[in-house]
C-alpha positions in Angstrom: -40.5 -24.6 8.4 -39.2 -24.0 12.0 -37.0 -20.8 10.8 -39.9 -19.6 9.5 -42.1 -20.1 12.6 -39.1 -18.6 14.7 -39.0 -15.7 12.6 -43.1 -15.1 12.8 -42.5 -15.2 16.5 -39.8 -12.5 16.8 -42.3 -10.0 14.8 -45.0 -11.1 17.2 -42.6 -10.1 20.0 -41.7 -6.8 18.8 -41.3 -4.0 21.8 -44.0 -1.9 22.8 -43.0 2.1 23.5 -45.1 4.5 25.1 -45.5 7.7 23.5 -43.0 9.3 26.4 -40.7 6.7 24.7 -41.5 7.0 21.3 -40.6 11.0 21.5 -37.2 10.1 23.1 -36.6 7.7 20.6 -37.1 10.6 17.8 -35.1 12.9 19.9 -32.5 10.3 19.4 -32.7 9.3 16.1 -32.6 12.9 14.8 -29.4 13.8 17.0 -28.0 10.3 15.6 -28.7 11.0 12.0 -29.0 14.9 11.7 -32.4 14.5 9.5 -36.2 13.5 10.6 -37.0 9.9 10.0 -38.6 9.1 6.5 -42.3 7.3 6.7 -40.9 3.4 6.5 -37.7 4.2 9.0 -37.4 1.7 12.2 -35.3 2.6 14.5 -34.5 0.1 17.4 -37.6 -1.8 16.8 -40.1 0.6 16.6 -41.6 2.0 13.6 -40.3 5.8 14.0 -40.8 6.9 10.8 -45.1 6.2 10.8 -45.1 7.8 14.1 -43.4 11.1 13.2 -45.8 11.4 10.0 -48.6 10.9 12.3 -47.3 13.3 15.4 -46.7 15.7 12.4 -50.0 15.6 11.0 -51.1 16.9 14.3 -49.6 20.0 14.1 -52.2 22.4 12.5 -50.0 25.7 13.5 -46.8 27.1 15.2 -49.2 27.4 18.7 -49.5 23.5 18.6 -48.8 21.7 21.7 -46.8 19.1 19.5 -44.6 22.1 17.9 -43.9 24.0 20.9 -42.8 20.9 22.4 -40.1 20.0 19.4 -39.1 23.6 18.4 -36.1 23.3 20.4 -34.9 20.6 18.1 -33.4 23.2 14.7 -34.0 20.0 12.2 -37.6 19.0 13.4 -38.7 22.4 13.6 -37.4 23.2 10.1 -39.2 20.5 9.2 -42.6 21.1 10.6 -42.0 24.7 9.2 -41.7 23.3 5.8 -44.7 21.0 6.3 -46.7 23.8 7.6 -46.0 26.5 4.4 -47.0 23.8 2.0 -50.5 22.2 4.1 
């Protein structure tokens, strides 16, 4: 019963990013792993994969703030090319 109660209390104590973080942290990941994050991907204790599907559902055109701001990244902007054509 105590491991269990331990472990409840790590997820409880899970680190909280800012979205300044959360950007690095993609920036990161994607150089690391040479692809975008799929939906249920953590990556050092943050839930990267939720927050690029919802960054990414921002993006309504190539003038987006959120795709200006990633197209110097090749993979991410192929991606949010690809997500665009088929919206």
């Amino acid at each position: 019963m105590d491991i269990f109660l331990q472990d409840k209390q790590m997820e409880n104590q899970q680190i909280q990013y800012t979205l300044e973080q959360r950007k690095e942290l993609l920036l990161e990941y994607v150089r690391e792993n040479n692809c975008v994050p799929q939906y249920r991907t953590e990556y050092k204790q943050c839930k990267l994969g939720a927050f690029y599907k919802h960054l990414k559902s921002k993006v309504k055109s190539i003038d987006s703030l959120i795709y200006k701001e990633y197209e110097d990244n090749q993979i991410i902007k192929q991606n949010l090319d690809r997500y665009l054509q088929f919206r």
